[in-house]
N, C-alpha and C positions, 0 to 999 in steps of 0.2 A: 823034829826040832820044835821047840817052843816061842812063841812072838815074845817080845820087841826081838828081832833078828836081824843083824846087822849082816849084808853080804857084799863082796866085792866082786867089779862084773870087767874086764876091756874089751872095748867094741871092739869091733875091727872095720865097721862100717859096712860090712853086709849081711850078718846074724840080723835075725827080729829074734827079739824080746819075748819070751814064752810066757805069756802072762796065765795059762791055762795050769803051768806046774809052779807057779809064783816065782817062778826066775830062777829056780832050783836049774835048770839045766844053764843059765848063760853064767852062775856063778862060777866063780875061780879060786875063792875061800869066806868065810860064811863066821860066825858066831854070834851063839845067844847073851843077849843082852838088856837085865833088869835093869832099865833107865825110870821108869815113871817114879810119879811120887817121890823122889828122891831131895834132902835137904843142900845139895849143892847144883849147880848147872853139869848137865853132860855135857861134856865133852869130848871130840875125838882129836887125835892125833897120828896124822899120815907121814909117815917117814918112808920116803927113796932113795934108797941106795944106788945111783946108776952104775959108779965102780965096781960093785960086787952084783947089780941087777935085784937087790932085795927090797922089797916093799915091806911097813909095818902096820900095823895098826893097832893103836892103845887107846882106851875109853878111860875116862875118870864120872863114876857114875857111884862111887859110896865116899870119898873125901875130898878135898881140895885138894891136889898136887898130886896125888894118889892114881897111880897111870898101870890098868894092868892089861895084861895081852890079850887083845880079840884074835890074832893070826898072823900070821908071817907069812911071808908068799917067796918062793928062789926062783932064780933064773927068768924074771921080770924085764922084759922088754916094754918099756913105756917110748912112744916117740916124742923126740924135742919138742914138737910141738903138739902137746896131751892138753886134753879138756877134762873137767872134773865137773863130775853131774851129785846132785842128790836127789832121792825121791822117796816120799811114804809108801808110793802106791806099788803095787806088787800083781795083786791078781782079783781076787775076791774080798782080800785082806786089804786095809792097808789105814793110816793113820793120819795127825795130824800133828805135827813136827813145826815148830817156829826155830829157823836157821835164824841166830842173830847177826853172827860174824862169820866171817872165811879171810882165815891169814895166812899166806905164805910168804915164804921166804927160800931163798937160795943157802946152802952151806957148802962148806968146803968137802973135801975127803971125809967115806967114814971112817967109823974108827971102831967099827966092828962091835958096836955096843948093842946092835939087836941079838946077842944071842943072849 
């Protein structure tokens, strides 16, 4: 795979972090992802499904509003009480990333629109 590389990891609270294979082994789903340089802000967008157990994730990183699929993840057990991390840093690689914002929100039932 090629950098900017976007990976998703759940702890479980007693894995350590392989920073020798840049977190290739604690990943769970992964995509590459040209963010830099780009005329609009990146963006990601995390959707959980807990009724069906699906996770999403969608970047907007060529237009505004423009959302397309980094990965989908099934049969996703997150617990009620889930922490959400971010980090540049990886292994030998890693970058320098200004988080402006983190919004969440609660929604109702899906409606099956990540497929």
């Amino acid at each position: 795979f090629s950098f900017p590389y976007v990976m998703a990891m759940i702890g479980d609270g007693r894995t350590s972090y392989n920073a020798a294979q840049d977190g290739v082994g604690n990943s769970v789903a992964s995509c590459e992802a040209d963010f830099r340089g780009k005329s609009v802000p990146t963006k990601a967008r995390i959707s959980l499904y807990r009724d069906t157990k699906v996770l999403v994730l969608k970047l907007q990183t060529k237009a505004w509003d423009q959302w397309d699929d980094c990965f989908t993840l099934t049969d996703v057990d997150v617990p009620l009480m889930a922490y959400l991390g971010f980090t540049a840093v990886t292994g030998e690689v890693h970058d320098n990333h200004d988080i402006i914002s983190v919004t969440t929100t609660t929604l109702g039932k899906s409606t099956n629109d990540y497929k």
